[in-house]
Each structure stands twice: as C-alpha cells, then as structure tokens.
N, C-alpha and C positions, 0 to 999 in steps of 0.2 A: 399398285406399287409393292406390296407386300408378297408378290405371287412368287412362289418356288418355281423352280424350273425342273422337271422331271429330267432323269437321268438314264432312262434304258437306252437301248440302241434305237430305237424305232425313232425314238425321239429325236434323239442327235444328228439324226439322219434325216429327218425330216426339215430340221432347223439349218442343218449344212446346205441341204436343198435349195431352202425359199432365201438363205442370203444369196447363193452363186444367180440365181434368178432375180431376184433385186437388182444385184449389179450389173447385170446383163442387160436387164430393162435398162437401169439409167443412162450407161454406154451406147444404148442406142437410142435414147433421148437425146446427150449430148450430140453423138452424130448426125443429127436431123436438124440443128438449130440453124448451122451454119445454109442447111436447103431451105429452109424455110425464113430464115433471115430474106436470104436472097431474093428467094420468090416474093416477097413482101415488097421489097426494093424495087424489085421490076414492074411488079403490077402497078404500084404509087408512081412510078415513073422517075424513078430517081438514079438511077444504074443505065 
C-alpha cells in the first residue's frame, strides 16, 4: 500500500504499456461473451 511509484521515463512507459494491454485483453474478453454465450445455448439445446 505504501509503495512509491518510480518516476523516470522507462517507467512511465512501461506502465502506459501494460494499462493499453489490459484493456485490450478485457475488450476482447467482452467480445467473446456474447460467442461463447451462444455456443453454450446451442450445445444445451436451447437456441
């Protein structure tokens, strides 16, 4: 909780990185619910 957050460049860049890839992943989580929804629906035999 107490952790500083370094301040050079390398860093800030590194951290601008790994958020643009986070949401990148979840965006393409979201868009796979609705195939995978689906897919579920069909196999159970309900669609």
């Amino acid at each position: 909780m107490g952790e500083t957050k370094c301040k050079c460049p390398t860093c800030e860049k590194r951290e601008a990185e790994e958020l643009e890839a986070n949401e990148m992943n979840f965006a393409i989580l979201v868009a796979l619910v609705p195939v995978l929804t689906i897919t579920l629906f069909n196999t159970v035999g309900l669609l």
